[in-house]
N, C-alpha and C positions, 0 to 999 in steps of 0.2 A: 147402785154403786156410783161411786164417784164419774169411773169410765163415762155411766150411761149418761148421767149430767152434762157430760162434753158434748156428747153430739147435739146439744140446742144451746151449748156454749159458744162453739165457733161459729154456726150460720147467723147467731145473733151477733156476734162482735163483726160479722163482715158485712152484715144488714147498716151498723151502728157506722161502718167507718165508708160506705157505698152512700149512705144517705147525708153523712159530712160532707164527700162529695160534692153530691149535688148542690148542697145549700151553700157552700163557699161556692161554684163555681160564679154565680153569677155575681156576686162582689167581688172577686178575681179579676174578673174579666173587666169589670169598671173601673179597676183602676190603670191609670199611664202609669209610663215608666217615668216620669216625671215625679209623680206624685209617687212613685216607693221609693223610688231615691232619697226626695225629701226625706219620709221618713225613715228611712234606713240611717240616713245621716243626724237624724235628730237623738234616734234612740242609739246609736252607737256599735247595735248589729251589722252582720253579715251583709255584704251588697247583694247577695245570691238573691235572686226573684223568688220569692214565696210559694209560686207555683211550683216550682219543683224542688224545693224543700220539703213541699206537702207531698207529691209523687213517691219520692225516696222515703218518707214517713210509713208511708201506706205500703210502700214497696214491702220492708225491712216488717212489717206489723203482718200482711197477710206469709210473707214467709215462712215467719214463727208462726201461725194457725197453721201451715202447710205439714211444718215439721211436727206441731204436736197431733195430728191426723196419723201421719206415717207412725207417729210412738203409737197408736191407739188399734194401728192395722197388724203392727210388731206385738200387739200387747195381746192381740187376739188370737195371732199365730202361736205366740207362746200358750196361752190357754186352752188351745185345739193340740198341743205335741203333750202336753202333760195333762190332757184330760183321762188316759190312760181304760177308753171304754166308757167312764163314765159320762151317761145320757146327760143328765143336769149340767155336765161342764161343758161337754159339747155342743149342747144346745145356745148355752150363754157367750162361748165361741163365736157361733157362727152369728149372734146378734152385736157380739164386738165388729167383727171383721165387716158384715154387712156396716154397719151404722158406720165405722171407718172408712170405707169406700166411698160412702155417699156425701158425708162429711168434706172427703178429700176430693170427691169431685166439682159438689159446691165452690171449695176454694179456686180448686183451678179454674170454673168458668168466669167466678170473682174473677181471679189476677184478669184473666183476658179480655172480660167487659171493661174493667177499671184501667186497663193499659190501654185499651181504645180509646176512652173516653177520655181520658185526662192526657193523650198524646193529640187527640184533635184541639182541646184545649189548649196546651201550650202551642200548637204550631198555629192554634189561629192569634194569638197572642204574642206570636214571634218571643218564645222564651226556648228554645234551644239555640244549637248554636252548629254549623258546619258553612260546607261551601254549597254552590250551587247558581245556579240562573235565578234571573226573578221567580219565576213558576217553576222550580224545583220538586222533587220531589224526593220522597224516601223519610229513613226513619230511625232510630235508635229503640233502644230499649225501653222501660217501665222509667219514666223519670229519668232517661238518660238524656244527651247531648247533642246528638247523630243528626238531627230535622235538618234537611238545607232547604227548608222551609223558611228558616231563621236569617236572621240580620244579621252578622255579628263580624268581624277583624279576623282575617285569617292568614296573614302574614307580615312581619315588619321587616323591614332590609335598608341600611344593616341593623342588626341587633349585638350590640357589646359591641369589643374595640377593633378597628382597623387603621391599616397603616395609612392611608391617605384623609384629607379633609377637605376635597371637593366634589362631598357629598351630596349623591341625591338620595333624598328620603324618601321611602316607595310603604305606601303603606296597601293593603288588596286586601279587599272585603270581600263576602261573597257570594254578592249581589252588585247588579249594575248602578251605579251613585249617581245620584239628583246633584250633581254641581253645585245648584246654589248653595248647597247647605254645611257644604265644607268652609267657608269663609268664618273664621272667628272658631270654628269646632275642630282642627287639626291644630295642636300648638305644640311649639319644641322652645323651649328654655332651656338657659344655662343651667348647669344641675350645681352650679356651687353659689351663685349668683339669683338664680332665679328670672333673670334677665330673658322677654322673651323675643326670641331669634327673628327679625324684621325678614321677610321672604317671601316666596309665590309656588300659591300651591297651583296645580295643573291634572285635572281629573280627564283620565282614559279608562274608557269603561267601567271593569270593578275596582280600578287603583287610584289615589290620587298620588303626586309627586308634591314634593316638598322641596324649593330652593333655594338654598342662601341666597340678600341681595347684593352680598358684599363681593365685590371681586377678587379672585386671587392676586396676592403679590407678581411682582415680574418675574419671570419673562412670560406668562399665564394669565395676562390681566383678562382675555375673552372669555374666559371662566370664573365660576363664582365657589367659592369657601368658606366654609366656618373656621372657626377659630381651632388654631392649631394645638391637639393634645389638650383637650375639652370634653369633661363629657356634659352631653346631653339628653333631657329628659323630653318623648314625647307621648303627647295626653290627645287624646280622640273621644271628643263630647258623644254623647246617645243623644245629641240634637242633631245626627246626620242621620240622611235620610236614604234609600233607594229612592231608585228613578219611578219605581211603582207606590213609593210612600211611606214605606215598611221603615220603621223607627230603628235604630240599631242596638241591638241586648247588649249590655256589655258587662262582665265577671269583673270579681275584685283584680284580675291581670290583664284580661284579653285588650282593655280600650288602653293601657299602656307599655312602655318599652323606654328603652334607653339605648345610646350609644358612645362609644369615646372615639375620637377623630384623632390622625397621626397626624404628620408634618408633612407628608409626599403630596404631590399633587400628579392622581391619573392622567397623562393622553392618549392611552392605548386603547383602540375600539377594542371588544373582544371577538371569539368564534363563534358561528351557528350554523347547523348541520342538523335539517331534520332529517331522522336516520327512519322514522317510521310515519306512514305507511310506505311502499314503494309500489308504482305501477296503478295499483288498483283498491279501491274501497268497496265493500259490499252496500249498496243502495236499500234503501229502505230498513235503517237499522244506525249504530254508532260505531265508529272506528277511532282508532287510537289513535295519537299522533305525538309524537319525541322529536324533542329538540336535542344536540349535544352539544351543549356549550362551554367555552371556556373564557376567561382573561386573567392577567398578571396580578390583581385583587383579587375580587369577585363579582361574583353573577348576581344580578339580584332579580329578575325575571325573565319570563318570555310572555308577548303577546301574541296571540295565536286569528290569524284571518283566514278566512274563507271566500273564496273572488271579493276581495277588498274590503269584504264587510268582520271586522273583529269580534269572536265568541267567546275569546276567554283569554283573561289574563292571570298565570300563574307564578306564584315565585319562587325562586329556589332553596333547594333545601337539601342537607348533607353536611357530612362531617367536614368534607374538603369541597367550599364555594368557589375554587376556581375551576373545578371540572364536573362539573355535573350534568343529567338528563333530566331534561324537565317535562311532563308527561302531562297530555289533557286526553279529553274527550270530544271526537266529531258529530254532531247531529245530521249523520246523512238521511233523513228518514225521505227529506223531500229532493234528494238529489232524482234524477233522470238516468236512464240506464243507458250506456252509450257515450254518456256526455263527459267530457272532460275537464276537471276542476282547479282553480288556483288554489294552492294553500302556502299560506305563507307564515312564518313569526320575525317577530322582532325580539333580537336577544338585547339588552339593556345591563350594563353593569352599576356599581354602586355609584360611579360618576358620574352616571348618567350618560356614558358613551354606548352607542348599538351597535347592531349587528342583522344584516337583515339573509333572510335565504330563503328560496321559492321553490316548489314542484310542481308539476301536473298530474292527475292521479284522474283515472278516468271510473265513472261509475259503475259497478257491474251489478247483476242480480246473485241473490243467495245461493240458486245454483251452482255458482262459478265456485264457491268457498266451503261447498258441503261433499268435497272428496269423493261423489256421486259422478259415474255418467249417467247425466238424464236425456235421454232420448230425445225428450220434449223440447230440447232447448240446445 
């Protein structure tokens, strides 16, 4: 019967699309992001990275083998309720059902080898896209986006129109940025003119800043502005780099953004309040840590240090930017127990005005945070 044809139907099509695999990966991996761009631009396609167009290929291909397993395991249960006694039906039952199972468990070791294997692929290729440290870790789905293994733009500020025009442009990747490679590869134009905006960019950690070189009118000349009631278009080359080397992936959106500038010009610093952790951090582990900030615009990040030395810069984000919390992660792994730590952020508005705020927070062990009396300790 047809049925039994399937079951060397699917292990062959997953054989057929396993062994594609392999043989594209090592042409995959030879090509730069350079060189798919070119062509991506040449032929008119999609700028999406081929890798995981093939991923979501393969994804969406063994699902349907998944689902025609489960019709074949459905097919066989139906043949086992209406065999009605009869040996002959029963028997060809349980060779549905068996061969079903086996069928669908092939598939499933498929999906889980080929998600392995073409996820080590894209993150060693910096084709997804999240946040993270240089040596990040973690992961998304079959073809998904999740790696902060990846390069890639993870916030613009501002984005769309605000009232003021002494703007600073804060862009935060996320990954730590090689400086030099931001010169000529961050550029904001006129978006009606094309005209591109003379300025100085300024890279801290995962963010660089973007500033007009033009001065504000009077009484505000010690500040700089763009043009009032302007909007502007800004573009972020894949010739930027992290500081470990890692080329930056960028989607047909993620490497641009836009903004429109008002007439006001900010001198208001704003607020910062880290509200979390308080007293104590659990040592040899990661603690949270919130910012709550405010100002009369908006927020456009916080930078987050640890005795002086800077771990993460985040930006903000929410429906309403002048009151927000902005939330990272501590690496206490190598803190000391006993010991007492500086943490501080720096809150930064769209003007570029800050806001700084400090605690002491002292290391403790796991015991202290596992709602346990431990005798031992």
């Amino acid at each position: 019967m047809r049925v039994f044809r399937l079951k060397y139907v699917l292990p062959a099509l997953v054989a057929v699309l396993a062994t594609g695999v392999f043989l594209h990966a090592p042409h995959l991996l030879a090509q730069t992001t350079s060189s798919l761009q070119d062509v991506g631009t040449a032929s008119g396609l999609t700028a999406e990275d081929p890798k995981v167009i093939i991923a979501r290929i393969i994804r969406v291909v063994i699902g349907v083998l998944g689902i025609l397993s489960v019709l074949i395991v459905l097919y066989g249960g139906f043949t086992w309720m209406t065999a009605a006694g009869n040996e002959e039906k029963l028997e060809r039952a349980k060779k549905i059902l068996v061969r079903g199972f086996i069928g669908l468990a092939i598939i499933l070791m498929s999906f889980a080898i080929a998600s392995f294997i073409l996820s080590a692929l894209l993150n060693s290729t910096g084709a997804g896209s999240g946040n993270g440290s240089d040596n990040g870790s973690g992961g998304g789905g079959f073809g998904g986006s999740s790696s902060t293994s990846a390069f890639s733009v993870t916030d613009y500020s501002p984005d769309g129109p605000v009232a003021i025009r002494n703007v600073l442009l804060k862009v935060t990747f996320s990954k730590t940025l090689d400086s030099s490679t931001l010169d000529g590869n961050l550029v904001v134009t006129n978006a009606s003119s094309g005209a591109v905006v003379d300025g100085t960019i300024t890279v801290s950690g995962n963010s660089a800043s973007f500033r007009p070189n033009t001065a504000c009118p009077s009484p505000n000349e010690d500040r700089y502005c763009f043009d009032s009631n302007t909007a502007f278009n800004v573009a972020v080359s894949e010739k930027v780099k992290s500081s470990n080397g890692t080329t930056l992936v960028c989607t047909t959106t993620s490497c641009a953004s836009s903004f429109t500038t008002g007439s006001l010009v900010d001198t208001e610093n704003p607020t910062a309040t880290i509200t979390v952790p308080t007293g104590s951090v659990e040592s040899g582990s990661s603690a949270v840590v919130q910012v709550h900030a405010t100002d009369d615009s908006q927020v456009a990040d916080a930078n987050f240090s640890a005795a002086d030395v800077q771990f993460d810069s985040v930006g903000a984000t929410g429906d309403n930017l002048a009151d927000v919390t902005i939330e990272t992660n501590w690496d206490t792994t190598a803190l000391a127990d006993g010991t007492s730590y500086k943490l501080s952020t720096t809150v930064t508005d769209i003007a570029g005005n800050t806001s700084d705020d400090t605690i002491h927070v002292t290391a403790r062990g796991p015991w202290c945070f596992n709602d346990v009396i431990d005798t031992s300790h």
